[in-house]
C-alpha positions as CSV (number, residue, x, y, z in Angstrom):
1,X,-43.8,-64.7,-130.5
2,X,-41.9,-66.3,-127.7
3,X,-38.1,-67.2,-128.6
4,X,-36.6,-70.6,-128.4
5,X,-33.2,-71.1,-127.3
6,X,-31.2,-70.3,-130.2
7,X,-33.0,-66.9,-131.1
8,X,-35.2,-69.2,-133.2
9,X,-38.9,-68.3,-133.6
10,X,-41.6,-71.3,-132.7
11,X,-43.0,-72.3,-136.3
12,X,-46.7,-71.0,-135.8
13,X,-48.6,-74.0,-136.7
14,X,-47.0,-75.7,-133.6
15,X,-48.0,-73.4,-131.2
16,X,-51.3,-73.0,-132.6
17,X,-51.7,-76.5,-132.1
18,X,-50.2,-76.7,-128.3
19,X,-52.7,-73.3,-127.2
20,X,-55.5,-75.2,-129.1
21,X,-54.6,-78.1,-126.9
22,X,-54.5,-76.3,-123.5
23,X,-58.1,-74.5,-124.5
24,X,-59.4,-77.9,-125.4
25,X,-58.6,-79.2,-121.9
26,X,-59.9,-76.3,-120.2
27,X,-63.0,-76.1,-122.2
28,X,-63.5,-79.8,-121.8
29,X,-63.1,-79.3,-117.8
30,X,-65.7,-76.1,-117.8
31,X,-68.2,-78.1,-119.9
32,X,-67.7,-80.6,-116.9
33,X,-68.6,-78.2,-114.6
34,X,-71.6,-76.5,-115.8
35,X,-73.0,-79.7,-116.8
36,X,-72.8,-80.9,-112.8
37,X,-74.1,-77.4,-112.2
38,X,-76.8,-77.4,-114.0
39,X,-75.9,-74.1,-115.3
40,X,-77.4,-74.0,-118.9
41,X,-76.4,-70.7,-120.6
42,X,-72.6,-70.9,-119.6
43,X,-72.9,-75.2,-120.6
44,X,-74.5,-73.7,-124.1
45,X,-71.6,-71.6,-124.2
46,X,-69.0,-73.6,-123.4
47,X,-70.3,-76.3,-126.1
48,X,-70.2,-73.8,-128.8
49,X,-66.3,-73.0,-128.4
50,X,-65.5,-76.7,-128.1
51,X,-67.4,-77.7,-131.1
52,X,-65.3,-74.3,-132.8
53,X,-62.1,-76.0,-131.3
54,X,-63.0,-79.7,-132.6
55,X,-64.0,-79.0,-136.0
56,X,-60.7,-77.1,-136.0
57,X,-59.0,-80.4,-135.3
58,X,-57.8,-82.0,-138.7
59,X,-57.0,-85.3,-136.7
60,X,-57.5,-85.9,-133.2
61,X,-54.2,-86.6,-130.8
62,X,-53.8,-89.4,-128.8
63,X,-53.9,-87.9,-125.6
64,X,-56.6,-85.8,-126.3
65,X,-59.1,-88.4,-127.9
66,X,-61.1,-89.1,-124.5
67,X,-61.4,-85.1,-123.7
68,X,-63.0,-84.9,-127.2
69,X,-65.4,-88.1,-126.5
70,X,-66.2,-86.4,-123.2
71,X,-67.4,-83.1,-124.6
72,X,-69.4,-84.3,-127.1
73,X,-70.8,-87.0,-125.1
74,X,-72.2,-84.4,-122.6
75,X,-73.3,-82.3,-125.4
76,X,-75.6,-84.8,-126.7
77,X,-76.8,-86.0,-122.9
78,X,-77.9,-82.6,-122.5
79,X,-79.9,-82.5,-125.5
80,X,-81.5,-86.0,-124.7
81,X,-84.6,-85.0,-124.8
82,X,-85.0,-82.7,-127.6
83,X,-85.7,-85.0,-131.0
84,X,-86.0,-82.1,-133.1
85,X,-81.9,-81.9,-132.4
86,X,-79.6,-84.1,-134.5
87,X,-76.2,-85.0,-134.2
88,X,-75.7,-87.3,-137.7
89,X,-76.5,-87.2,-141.4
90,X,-79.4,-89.8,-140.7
91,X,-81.5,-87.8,-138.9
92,X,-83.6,-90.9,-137.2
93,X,-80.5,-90.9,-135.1
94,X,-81.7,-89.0,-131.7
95,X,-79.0,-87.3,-129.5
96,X,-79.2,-90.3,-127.2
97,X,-78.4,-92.7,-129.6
98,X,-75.3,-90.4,-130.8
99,X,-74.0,-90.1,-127.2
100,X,-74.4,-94.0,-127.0
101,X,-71.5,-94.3,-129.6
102,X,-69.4,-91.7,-127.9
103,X,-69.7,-93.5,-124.6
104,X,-68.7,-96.8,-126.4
105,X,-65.4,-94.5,-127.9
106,X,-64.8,-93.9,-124.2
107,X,-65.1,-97.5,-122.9
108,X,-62.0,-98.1,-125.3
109,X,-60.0,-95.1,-123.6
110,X,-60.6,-97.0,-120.1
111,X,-60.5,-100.5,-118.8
112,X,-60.7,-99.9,-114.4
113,X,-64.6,-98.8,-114.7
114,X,-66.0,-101.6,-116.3
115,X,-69.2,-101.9,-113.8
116,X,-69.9,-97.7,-114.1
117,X,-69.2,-98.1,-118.0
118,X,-72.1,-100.9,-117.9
119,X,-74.6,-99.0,-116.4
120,X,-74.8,-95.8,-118.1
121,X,-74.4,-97.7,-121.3
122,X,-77.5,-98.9,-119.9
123,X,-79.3,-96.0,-118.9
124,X,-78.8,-94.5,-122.2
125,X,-80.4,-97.4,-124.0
126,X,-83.0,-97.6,-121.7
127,X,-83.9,-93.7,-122.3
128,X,-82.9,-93.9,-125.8
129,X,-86.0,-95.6,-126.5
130,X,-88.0,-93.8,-123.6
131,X,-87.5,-90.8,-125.2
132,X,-89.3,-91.7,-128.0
133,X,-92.1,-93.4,-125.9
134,X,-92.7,-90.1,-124.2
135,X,-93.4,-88.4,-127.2
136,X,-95.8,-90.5,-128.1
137,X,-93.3,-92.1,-131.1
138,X,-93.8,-95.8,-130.8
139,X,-92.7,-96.9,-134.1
140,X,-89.6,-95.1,-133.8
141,X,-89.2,-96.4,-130.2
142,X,-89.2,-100.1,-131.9
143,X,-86.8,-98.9,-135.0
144,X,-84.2,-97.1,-131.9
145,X,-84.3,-101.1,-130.3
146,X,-83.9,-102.3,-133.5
147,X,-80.3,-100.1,-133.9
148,X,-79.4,-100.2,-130.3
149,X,-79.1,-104.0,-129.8
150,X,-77.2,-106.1,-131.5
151,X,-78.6,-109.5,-130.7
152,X,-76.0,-110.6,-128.1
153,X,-77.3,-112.8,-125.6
154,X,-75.8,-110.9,-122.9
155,X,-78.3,-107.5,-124.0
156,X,-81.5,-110.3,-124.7
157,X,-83.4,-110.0,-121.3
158,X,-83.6,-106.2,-121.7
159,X,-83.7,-105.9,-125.4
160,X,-86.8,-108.4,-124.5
161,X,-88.1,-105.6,-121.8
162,X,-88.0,-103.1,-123.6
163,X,-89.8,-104.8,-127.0
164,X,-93.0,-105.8,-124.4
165,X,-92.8,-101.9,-122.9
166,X,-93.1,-100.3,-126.6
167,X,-95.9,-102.6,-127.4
168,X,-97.7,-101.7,-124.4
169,X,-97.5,-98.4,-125.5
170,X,-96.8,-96.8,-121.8
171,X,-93.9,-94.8,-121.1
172,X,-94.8,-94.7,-117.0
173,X,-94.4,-98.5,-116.7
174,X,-91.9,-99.3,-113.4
175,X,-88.4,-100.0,-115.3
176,X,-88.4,-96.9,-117.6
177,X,-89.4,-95.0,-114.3
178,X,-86.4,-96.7,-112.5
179,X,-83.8,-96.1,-114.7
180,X,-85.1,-92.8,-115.6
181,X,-83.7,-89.7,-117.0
182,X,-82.6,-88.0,-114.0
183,X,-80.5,-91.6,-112.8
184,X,-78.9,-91.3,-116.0
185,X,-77.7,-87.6,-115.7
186,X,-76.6,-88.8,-111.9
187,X,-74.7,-91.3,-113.2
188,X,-72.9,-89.0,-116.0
189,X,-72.4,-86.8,-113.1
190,X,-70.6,-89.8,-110.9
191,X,-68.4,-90.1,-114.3
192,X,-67.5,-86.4,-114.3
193,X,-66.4,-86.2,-110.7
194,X,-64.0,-88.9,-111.5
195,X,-62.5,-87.3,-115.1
196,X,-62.3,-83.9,-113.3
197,X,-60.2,-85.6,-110.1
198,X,-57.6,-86.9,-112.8
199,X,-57.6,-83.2,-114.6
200,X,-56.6,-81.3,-111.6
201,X,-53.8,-80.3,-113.0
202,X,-55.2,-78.5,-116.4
203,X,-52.0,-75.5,-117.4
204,X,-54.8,-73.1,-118.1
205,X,-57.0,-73.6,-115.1
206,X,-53.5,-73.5,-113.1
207,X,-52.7,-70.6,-114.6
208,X,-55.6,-69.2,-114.3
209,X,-56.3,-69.8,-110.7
210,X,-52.6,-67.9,-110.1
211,X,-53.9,-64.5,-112.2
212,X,-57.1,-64.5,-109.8
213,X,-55.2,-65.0,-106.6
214,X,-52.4,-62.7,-107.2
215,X,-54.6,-59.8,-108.1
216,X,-56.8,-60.5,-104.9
217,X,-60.0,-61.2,-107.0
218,X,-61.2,-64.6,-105.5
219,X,-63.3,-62.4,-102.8
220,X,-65.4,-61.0,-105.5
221,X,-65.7,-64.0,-107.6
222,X,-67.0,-66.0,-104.6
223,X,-69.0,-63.3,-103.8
224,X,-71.1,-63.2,-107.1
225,X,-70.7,-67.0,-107.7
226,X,-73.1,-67.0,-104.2
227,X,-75.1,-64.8,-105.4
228,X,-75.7,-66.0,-108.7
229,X,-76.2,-69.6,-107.0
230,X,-78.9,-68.0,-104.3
231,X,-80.8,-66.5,-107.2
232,X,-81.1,-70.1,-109.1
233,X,-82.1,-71.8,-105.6
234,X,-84.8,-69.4,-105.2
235,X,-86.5,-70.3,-108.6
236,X,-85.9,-74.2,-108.1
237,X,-87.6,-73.7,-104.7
238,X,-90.3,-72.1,-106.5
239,X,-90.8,-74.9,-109.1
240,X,-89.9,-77.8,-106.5
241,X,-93.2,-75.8,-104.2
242,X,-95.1,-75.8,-107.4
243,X,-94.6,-79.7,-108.4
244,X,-96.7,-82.5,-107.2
245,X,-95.8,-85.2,-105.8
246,X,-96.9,-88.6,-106.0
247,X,-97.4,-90.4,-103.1
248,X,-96.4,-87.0,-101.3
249,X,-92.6,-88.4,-101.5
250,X,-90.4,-85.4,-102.6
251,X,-88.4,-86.0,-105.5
252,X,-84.7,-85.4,-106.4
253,X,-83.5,-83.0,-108.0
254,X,-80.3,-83.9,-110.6
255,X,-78.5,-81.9,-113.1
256,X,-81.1,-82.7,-116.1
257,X,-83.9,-80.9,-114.0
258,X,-81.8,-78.0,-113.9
259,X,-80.3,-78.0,-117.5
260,X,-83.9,-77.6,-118.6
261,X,-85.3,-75.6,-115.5
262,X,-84.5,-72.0,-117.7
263,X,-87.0,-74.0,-120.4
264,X,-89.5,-74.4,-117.9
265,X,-89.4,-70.2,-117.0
266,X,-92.6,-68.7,-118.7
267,X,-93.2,-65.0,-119.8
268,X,-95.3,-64.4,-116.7
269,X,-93.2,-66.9,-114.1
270,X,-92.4,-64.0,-111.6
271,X,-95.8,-63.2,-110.9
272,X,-96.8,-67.2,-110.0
273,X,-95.0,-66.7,-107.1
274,X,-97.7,-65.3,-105.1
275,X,-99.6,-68.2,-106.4
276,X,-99.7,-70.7,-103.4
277,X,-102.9,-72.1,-103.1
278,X,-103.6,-75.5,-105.8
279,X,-106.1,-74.8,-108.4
280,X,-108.2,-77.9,-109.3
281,X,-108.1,-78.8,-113.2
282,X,-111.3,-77.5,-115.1
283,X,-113.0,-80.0,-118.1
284,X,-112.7,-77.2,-120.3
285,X,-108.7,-76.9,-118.9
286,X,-108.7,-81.2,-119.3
287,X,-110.0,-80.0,-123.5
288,X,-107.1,-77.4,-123.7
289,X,-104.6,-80.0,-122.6
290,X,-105.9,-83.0,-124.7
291,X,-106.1,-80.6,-127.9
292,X,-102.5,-79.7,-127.3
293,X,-101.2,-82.8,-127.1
294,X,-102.6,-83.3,-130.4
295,X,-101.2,-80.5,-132.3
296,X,-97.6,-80.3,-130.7
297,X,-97.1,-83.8,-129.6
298,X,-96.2,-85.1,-125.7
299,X,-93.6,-83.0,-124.0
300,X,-94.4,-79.4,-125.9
301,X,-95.6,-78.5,-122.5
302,X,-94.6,-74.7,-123.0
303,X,-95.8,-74.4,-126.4
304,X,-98.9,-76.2,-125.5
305,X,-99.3,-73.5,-122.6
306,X,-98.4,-70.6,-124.7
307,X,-101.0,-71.4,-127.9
308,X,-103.7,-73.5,-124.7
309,X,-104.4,-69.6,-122.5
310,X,-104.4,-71.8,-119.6
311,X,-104.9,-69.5,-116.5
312,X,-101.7,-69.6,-113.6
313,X,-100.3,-72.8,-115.1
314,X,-96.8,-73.9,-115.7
315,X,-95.7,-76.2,-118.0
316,X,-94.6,-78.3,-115.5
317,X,-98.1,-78.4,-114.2
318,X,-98.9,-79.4,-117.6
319,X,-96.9,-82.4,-117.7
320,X,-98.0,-83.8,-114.5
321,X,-101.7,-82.8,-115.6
322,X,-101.0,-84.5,-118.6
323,X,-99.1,-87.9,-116.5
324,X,-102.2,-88.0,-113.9
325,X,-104.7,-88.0,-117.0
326,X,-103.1,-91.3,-118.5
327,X,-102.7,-92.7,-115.4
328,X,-106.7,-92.3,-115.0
329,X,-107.5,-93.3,-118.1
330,X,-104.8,-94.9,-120.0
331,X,-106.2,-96.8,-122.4
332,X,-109.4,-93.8,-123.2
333,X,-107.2,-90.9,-123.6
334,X,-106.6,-90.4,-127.9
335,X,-104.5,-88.2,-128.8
């Protein structure tokens, strides 16, 4: 234990709390990171030790309440999608829906970004109830509009929208598509890039940044970072080649498509590569899909691959399979 001046010793629980402060920041800052990255695993990782750093938190400081509402709003943006996840005691609450009151705990911590706060508050509405819709959940769709809007007349023209999508029963309409996932996680990402320009100067990452230079290792780190980063182009090259496109107009790729691209790896992936040529869907292929559907719900796509046998498909394939087959027959297709 360091010495004060004085010869006295620091009382421990003080600084406990100032390292628990400094890891906090950094962890907050790496989260930020990863999630622009798209690197899954280390985001995963990086989530775990700031929940283990939060929890150990019996009140949260001042100036640290906005690094705490950051990490656990990207926590939940990343697990959008996933329903099975939950966040709250009430466990009709999706992960979308939880971020949406983490985001509205951040508004409070900032005042000079009111027309970025307004549109991802948004976007995560918007998805909040696409979400469901893509799962085929329509009842919980109309309950998630029912929590989400609060009868304001300011949120009426889209909480009216929204009511007329869900009752249509189609989650491809042209406003869900517009304000889509992926623009969400771009927007999250514009947010990011701001919150990390006002952290440059994080102690640890300082400090950090000094150890690597002065024992000459920012060579080698560059070196693998490269490499690691040419390994995860080649496989969303592969997937992008793979994809179809409608209307032949490529689309883009944001961080959400990566922080799910390891989910989208199968058991046999590798050996799709040789795999150039498009195979035309079979009826019986069509049957496999529909039956699915049925047992695992929309958006299982690799569980649906894994229990379907479906010969040199992905479950990306599946999806769009699955998209091109409503689109033909929207209102025949039961599920």
């Amino acid at each position: 234990m360091a010495a004060r001046a004085g010869g006295n010793s620091a009382p421990p629980a003080e600084v406990e709390a100032v390292a628990a402060s400094w890891m906090l920041e950094f962890c907050c800052c790496c989260l930020c990171r990863h999630f622009g990255d798209g690197c899954l695993a280390e985001f995963q990782r990086w989530s775990d030790v700031a929940y283990a750093l939060i929890n150990g938190l019996s009140k949260i400081p001042a100036h640290q309440k906005k690094t705490v509402y950051l990490c656990q709003l990207l926590i939940r943006i990343a697990k959008g999608k996933k329903l099975e996840c939950h966040f709250e005691n009430y466990k009709r609450i999706s992960p979308l829906e939880s971020a949406l009151s983490f985001w509205t705990l951040l508004e409070r911590e900032e005042i000079q970004l009111e027309k970025l706060h307004k549109d991802i508050r948004q976007l995560i509405q918007i998805q909040s109830v696409a979400v469901y819709m893509e799962n085929g959940y329509f009842k919980e769709a109309a309950e998630a509009l029912q929590r989400l809007f609060t009868g304001s007349e300011s949120d009426k023209p889209l909480r009216m929208k929204l009511a007329i999508i869900i009752k249509s029963k189609d989650p491809y309409v042209p406003l869900l598509q517009t304000f889509s996932y992926d623009f969400l996680i771009k927007k999250i990402k514009s947010y990011i890039e701001l919150f990390m320009k006002g952290n440059e100067t994080n102690f640890l990452l300082q400090a950090a940044t000094k150890e690597v230079e002065s024992q000459g290792l920012g060579a080698i780190i560059a070196l693998q970072s490269k490499a690691v980063n040419a390994d995860e182009n080649d496989k969303e090259n592969l997937e992008t080649k793979q994809r179809p496109h409608a209307g032949g107009k490529l689309e883009e790729r944001t961080a959400v498509q990566s922080l799910n691209g390891l989910q989208n790896v199968e058991k046999h992936g590798h050996a799709l590569v040789s795999v150039r040529k498009r195979q035309r869907w079979t009826y019986n292929e069509d049957l496999k899909l529909k039956s699915g559907v049925k047992e695992f719900g929309v958006g299982n796509w690799t569980k649906i691959l894994v229990h379907g046998d479906f010969n040199n498909r992905t479950s990306v394939m599946l999806k769009d399979r699955w998209r091109t087959l409503l689109m033909e027959n929207r209102w025949k297709i039961t599920v």
